[in-house]
N, C-alpha and C positions, 0 to 999 in steps of 0.2 A: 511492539507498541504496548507501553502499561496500561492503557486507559483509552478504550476505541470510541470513548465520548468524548475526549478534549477537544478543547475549543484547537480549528485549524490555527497552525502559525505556531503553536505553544511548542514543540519537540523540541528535544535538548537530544545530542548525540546519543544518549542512554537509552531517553523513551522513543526515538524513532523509529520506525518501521524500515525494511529491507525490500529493495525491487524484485520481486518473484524472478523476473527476468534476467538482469544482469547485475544482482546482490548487491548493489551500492544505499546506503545508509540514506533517507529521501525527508533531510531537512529542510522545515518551509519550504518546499519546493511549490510553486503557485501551478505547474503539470501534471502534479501528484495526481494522479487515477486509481482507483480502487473498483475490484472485480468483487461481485461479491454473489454467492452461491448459496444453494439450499439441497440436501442432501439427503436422506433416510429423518427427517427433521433434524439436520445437525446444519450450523449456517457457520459458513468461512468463508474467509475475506483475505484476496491477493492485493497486495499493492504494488504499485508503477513507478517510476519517476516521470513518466510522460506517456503518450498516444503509441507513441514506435515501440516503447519496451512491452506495452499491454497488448496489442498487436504479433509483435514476436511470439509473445509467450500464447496467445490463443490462437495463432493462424499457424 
């Protein structure tokens, strides 16, 4: 994702983000979940296509 301020719904195949879980490209997806973490002060952000894939990847 080029731009982790865009307004939801705007992704085009290019700027989309990737499911952490099972790599599928998560356009306008209205399930879309995002994980998002804090580290040594460094912050990262997993994305989903849905509850089951965010699930997977944390449980």
């Amino acid at each position: 994702m080029n731009d982790p301020t865009s307004t939801v719904g705007e992704d085009t195949e290019e700027s989309a983000p990737t499911c952490a879980s099972c790599g599928e490209t998560i356009v306008n997806e209205p399930t879309h979940r995002v994980l998002t973490s804090v580290e040594n002060g460094q912050v990262s952000a997993e994305h989903f296509c849905d509850e089951d894939c965010r699930a997977a990847f944390v449980g």
